[in-house]
N, C-alpha and C positions, 0 to 999 in steps of 0.2 A: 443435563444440558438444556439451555433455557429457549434455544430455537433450532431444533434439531432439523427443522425438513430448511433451513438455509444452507447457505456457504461462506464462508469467507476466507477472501483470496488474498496471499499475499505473495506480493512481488519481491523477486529476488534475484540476486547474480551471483555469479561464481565470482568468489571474491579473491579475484588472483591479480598481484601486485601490479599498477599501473593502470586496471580496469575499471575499478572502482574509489569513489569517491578522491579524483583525481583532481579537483581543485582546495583539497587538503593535504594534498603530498608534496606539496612547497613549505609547511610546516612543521608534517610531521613523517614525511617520509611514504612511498610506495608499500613500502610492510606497514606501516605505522596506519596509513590509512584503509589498508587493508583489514590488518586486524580492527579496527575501531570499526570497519563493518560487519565485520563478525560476529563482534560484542553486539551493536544493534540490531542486529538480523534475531538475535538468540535472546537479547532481552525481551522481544517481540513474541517471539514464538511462547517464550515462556510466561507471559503476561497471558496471553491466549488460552494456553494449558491450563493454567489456573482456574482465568475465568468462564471456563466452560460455557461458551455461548454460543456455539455451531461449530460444527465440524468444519476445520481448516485446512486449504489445498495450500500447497507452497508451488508456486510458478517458477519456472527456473530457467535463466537463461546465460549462455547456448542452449544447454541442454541438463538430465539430469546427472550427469556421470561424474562431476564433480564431490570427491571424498565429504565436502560441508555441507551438499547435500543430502547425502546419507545418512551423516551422523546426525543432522536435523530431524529427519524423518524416524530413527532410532532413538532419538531423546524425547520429541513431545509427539509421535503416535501421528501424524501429517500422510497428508497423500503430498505424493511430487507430480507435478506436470511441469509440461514444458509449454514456453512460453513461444506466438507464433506471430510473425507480421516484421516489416521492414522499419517498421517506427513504433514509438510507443506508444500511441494511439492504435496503430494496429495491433499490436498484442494485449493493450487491456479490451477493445472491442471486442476479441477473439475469446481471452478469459472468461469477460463476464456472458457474451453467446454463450460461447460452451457451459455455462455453467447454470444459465439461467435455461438452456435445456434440459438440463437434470433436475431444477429446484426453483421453489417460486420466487425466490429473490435476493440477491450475493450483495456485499458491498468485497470492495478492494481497497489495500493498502498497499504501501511500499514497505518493505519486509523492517524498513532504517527509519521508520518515522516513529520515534522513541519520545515524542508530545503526545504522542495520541495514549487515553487508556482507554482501561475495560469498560467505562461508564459511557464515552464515547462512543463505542463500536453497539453498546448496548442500546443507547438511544437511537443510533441506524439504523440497527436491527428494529426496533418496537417501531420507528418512521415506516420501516419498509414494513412490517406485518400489518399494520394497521392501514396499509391501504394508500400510503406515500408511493408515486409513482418513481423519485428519484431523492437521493441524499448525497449533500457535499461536502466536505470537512475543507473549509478554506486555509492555505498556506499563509504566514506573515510576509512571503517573499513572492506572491502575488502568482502563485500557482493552487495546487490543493492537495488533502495527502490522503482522501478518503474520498470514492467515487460509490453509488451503490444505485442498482436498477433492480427496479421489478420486471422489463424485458428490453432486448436490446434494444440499442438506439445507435448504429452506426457513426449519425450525423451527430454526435458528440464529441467524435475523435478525430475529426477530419479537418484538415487546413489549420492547424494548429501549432505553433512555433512552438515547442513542449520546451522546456528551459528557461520560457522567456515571462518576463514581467508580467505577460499578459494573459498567461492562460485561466486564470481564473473566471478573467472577465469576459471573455470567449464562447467558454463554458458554458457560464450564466446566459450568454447572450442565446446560445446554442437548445437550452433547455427551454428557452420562452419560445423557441421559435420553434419546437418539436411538440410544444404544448405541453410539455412536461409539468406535476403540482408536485415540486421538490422542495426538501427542508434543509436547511445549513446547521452543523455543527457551531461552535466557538471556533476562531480561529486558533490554530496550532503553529508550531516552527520546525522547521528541518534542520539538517544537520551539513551542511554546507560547502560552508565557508570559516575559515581560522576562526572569527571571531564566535562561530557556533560551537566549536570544540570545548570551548572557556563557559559557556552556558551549559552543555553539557555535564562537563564536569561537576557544576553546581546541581544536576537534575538527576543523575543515575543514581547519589547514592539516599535521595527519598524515595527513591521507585522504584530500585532492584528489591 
Protein backbone atom coordinates (compact mmCIF):
# COMPACT_ATOMS: atom_id res chain seq x y z
CA UNK A 1 0.00 0.00 0.00
CA UNK A 2 1.54 3.07 -1.36
CA UNK A 3 0.08 5.59 1.65
CA UNK A 4 -1.01 3.60 4.37
CA UNK A 5 -1.13 6.12 7.44
CA UNK A 6 -4.16 8.03 4.91
CA UNK A 7 -7.65 7.49 4.25
CA UNK A 8 -9.72 7.61 1.49
CA UNK A 9 -13.36 8.15 1.83
CA UNK A 10 -15.87 7.18 -0.28
CA UNK A 11 -19.38 8.38 -0.31
CA UNK A 12 -22.31 6.24 -0.69
CA UNK A 13 -26.11 5.49 -0.59
CA UNK A 14 -28.26 2.79 -0.10
CA UNK A 15 -29.25 2.28 -3.61
CA UNK A 16 -32.82 1.66 -3.23
CA UNK A 17 -35.21 2.25 -6.17
CA UNK A 18 -36.32 6.03 -6.49
CA UNK A 19 -33.39 7.27 -4.18
CA UNK A 20 -30.76 7.34 -6.21
CA UNK A 21 -29.71 8.78 -9.27
CA UNK A 22 -33.24 9.93 -9.79
CA UNK A 23 -32.78 12.29 -12.72
CA UNK A 24 -31.93 9.02 -14.88
CA UNK A 25 -35.04 7.13 -13.96
CA UNK A 26 -37.11 9.00 -16.86
CA UNK A 27 -34.80 6.86 -18.98
CA UNK A 28 -34.13 4.19 -17.64
CA UNK A 29 -36.30 3.30 -14.90
CA UNK A 30 -36.18 3.42 -10.87
CA UNK A 31 -34.50 -0.18 -10.88
CA UNK A 32 -32.61 0.54 -13.94
CA UNK A 33 -31.04 3.43 -12.20
CA UNK A 34 -30.65 1.90 -9.18
CA UNK A 35 -28.85 -0.77 -10.49
CA UNK A 36 -26.47 1.45 -12.88
CA UNK A 37 -25.50 2.71 -9.16
CA UNK A 38 -24.59 -0.21 -8.06
CA UNK A 39 -22.43 -1.04 -10.85
CA UNK A 40 -20.65 2.37 -10.17
CA UNK A 41 -20.41 2.29 -6.60
CA UNK A 42 -18.45 -1.39 -7.19
CA UNK A 43 -16.49 -0.43 -10.23
CA UNK A 44 -15.16 2.18 -7.73
CA UNK A 45 -14.49 0.08 -4.87
CA UNK A 46 -12.87 -2.21 -7.04
CA UNK A 47 -10.56 0.21 -8.88
CA UNK A 48 -9.43 1.09 -5.18
CA UNK A 49 -8.87 -2.69 -4.34
CA UNK A 50 -6.58 -2.95 -7.03
CA UNK A 51 -4.75 -0.02 -6.69
CA UNK A 52 -3.88 -0.33 -3.21
CA UNK A 53 -3.22 3.27 -2.30
CA UNK A 54 -4.77 3.63 1.38
CA UNK A 55 -7.04 2.01 3.20
CA UNK A 56 -10.73 2.90 2.27
CA UNK A 57 -13.81 3.76 4.58
CA UNK A 58 -17.23 3.57 2.60
CA UNK A 59 -19.52 6.34 4.11
CA UNK A 60 -22.94 5.22 4.00
CA UNK A 61 -26.04 6.79 4.09
CA UNK A 62 -29.03 6.43 6.20
CA UNK A 63 -27.03 4.07 7.63
CA UNK A 64 -25.02 0.85 7.37
CA UNK A 65 -27.68 -1.91 7.44
CA UNK A 66 -28.34 -1.91 3.82
CA UNK A 67 -27.52 -5.79 2.41
CA UNK A 68 -25.06 -3.61 -0.57
CA UNK A 69 -23.43 -2.48 2.00
CA UNK A 70 -22.18 -5.43 3.35
CA UNK A 71 -21.49 -7.22 0.45
CA UNK A 72 -19.25 -4.04 -0.30
CA UNK A 73 -17.44 -4.48 2.65
CA UNK A 74 -17.22 -8.44 2.12
CA UNK A 75 -15.92 -8.13 -1.57
CA UNK A 76 -13.06 -5.48 -1.26
CA UNK A 77 -12.08 -5.66 2.69
CA UNK A 78 -13.63 -1.64 3.43
CA UNK A 79 -14.56 -0.20 6.74
CA UNK A 80 -18.28 1.03 6.73
CA UNK A 81 -19.24 4.30 8.50
CA UNK A 82 -22.05 6.08 8.53
CA UNK A 83 -22.41 9.23 7.11
CA UNK A 84 -23.61 12.43 9.61
CA UNK A 85 -25.08 16.11 8.94
CA UNK A 86 -28.48 17.51 7.40
CA UNK A 87 -26.87 18.45 3.99
CA UNK A 88 -23.96 17.24 2.11
CA UNK A 89 -21.76 19.67 3.19
CA UNK A 90 -22.30 18.50 6.54
CA UNK A 91 -21.62 15.05 6.07
CA UNK A 92 -18.39 15.28 4.06
CA UNK A 93 -17.20 18.10 6.78
CA UNK A 94 -18.12 15.39 9.37
CA UNK A 95 -16.11 12.56 7.06
CA UNK A 96 -13.20 14.19 6.34
CA UNK A 97 -13.16 15.69 10.59
CA UNK A 98 -13.55 12.35 11.73
CA UNK A 99 -11.08 11.15 9.57
CA UNK A 100 -8.57 13.55 9.55
CA UNK A 101 -8.61 12.90 13.45
CA UNK A 102 -7.31 9.46 12.89
CA UNK A 103 -4.67 10.24 9.98
CA UNK A 104 -2.77 13.09 8.52
CA UNK A 105 -4.72 13.46 5.39
CA UNK A 106 -8.04 11.88 3.64
CA UNK A 107 -9.26 12.93 0.10
CA UNK A 108 -13.14 12.09 -0.63
CA UNK A 109 -15.02 10.74 -3.35
CA UNK A 110 -18.51 10.00 -4.41
CA UNK A 111 -18.74 6.12 -4.32
CA UNK A 112 -20.53 6.83 -8.59
CA UNK A 113 -17.69 8.98 -9.90
CA UNK A 114 -16.49 6.32 -12.40
CA UNK A 115 -13.98 9.44 -14.42
CA UNK A 116 -11.94 9.41 -11.67
CA UNK A 117 -8.84 6.68 -11.69
CA UNK A 118 -6.12 5.25 -9.65
CA UNK A 119 -3.69 7.75 -11.07
CA UNK A 120 -5.96 10.58 -10.03
CA UNK A 121 -6.59 9.59 -6.45
CA UNK A 122 -2.67 8.87 -6.47
CA UNK A 123 -1.76 12.40 -7.47
CA UNK A 124 -4.01 13.58 -4.32
CA UNK A 125 -2.50 11.41 -2.34
CA UNK A 126 1.31 12.58 -3.26
CA UNK A 127 -0.43 16.66 -3.28
CA UNK A 128 -1.58 15.86 0.07
CA UNK A 129 1.82 13.88 1.53
CA UNK A 130 3.89 16.34 0.29
CA UNK A 131 2.74 19.08 2.07
CA UNK A 132 -0.54 20.39 -0.21
CA UNK A 133 -2.79 21.89 2.25
CA UNK A 134 -5.98 20.90 0.07
CA UNK A 135 -6.85 18.90 -3.43
CA UNK A 136 -9.83 19.44 -5.83
CA UNK A 137 -10.81 17.26 -8.66
CA UNK A 138 -13.09 19.69 -10.72
CA UNK A 139 -16.52 18.34 -12.19
CA UNK A 140 -17.46 19.16 -16.06
CA UNK A 141 -20.91 20.14 -14.57
CA UNK A 142 -19.39 22.92 -12.59
CA UNK A 143 -19.27 21.01 -9.12
CA UNK A 144 -16.30 18.46 -8.18
CA UNK A 145 -15.94 14.84 -7.56
CA UNK A 146 -12.67 14.76 -5.42
CA UNK A 147 -12.30 17.09 -2.17
CA UNK A 148 -9.08 16.08 0.02
CA UNK A 149 -7.58 18.11 3.33
CA UNK A 150 -4.89 17.82 5.50
CA UNK A 151 -7.28 19.21 8.42
CA UNK A 152 -10.65 20.37 8.57
CA UNK A 153 -11.90 23.24 7.22
CA UNK A 154 -15.54 23.72 8.09
CA UNK A 155 -15.95 26.99 6.06
CA UNK A 156 -15.65 24.91 2.90
CA UNK A 157 -19.01 23.42 3.24
CA UNK A 158 -21.09 26.04 4.30
CA UNK A 159 -23.68 28.09 2.23
CA UNK A 160 -23.40 26.04 -0.52
CA UNK A 161 -26.27 25.32 -3.12
CA UNK A 162 -24.58 21.46 -3.61
CA UNK A 163 -26.30 20.46 -7.03
CA UNK A 164 -25.81 23.63 -8.46
CA UNK A 165 -23.58 25.10 -11.37
CA UNK A 166 -21.89 26.76 -8.98
CA UNK A 167 -20.22 24.82 -6.53
CA UNK A 168 -17.05 24.65 -7.84
CA UNK A 169 -16.63 28.05 -7.91
CA UNK A 170 -17.72 28.63 -4.34
CA UNK A 171 -15.35 26.16 -3.27
CA UNK A 172 -12.44 27.72 -4.91
CA UNK A 173 -13.56 31.11 -3.73
CA UNK A 174 -13.85 29.42 -0.06
CA UNK A 175 -10.27 27.93 -0.24
CA UNK A 176 -8.61 31.41 -0.90
CA UNK A 177 -10.32 32.85 1.70
CA UNK A 178 -9.35 30.04 4.42
CA UNK A 179 -5.92 30.57 2.93
CA UNK A 180 -5.75 27.35 1.82
CA UNK A 181 -2.27 26.27 -1.00
CA UNK A 182 -4.52 23.69 -2.88
CA UNK A 183 -3.78 21.72 -6.21
CA UNK A 184 -6.60 20.82 -8.88
CA UNK A 185 -6.80 17.52 -10.48
CA UNK A 186 -7.96 17.49 -14.56
CA UNK A 187 -11.38 18.07 -14.81
CA UNK A 188 -13.58 14.78 -14.70
CA UNK A 189 -17.67 14.01 -15.56
CA UNK A 190 -20.29 12.45 -13.45
CA UNK A 191 -22.88 10.33 -14.31
CA UNK A 192 -26.13 12.32 -14.29
CA UNK A 193 -28.04 13.00 -16.73
CA UNK A 194 -29.50 10.62 -19.97
CA UNK A 195 -27.12 11.98 -21.98
CA UNK A 196 -24.21 10.66 -19.36
CA UNK A 197 -25.46 7.18 -19.47
CA UNK A 198 -24.53 7.08 -23.50
CA UNK A 199 -20.87 8.34 -22.46
CA UNK A 200 -20.83 5.75 -20.00
CA UNK A 201 -21.50 3.17 -21.91
CA UNK A 202 -18.53 4.23 -24.08
CA UNK A 203 -16.11 4.36 -20.74
CA UNK A 204 -16.85 1.13 -18.65
CA UNK A 205 -15.85 -1.25 -21.06
CA UNK A 206 -11.86 0.31 -21.21
CA UNK A 207 -11.94 0.56 -17.59
CA UNK A 208 -13.56 -2.27 -15.97
Amino acid sequence: MEFPEARLLVFAKAPMPGQVKTRLAGRIGKRGAAELYKTMVRRTLRMLKEAQLAPVELWCVPDIKHGFFAACRRDYGIKLRVQRGSDLGQRMDHALSSALSECPYAPLIGGDCVSLKAADLRFALTALATGREAVLGPAEDGGYVLIGLRRPCPALFRGIAWGGAQVLTATRQRLRQAGLDWVELESRWDVDRPADVRRLRHWIPRTM
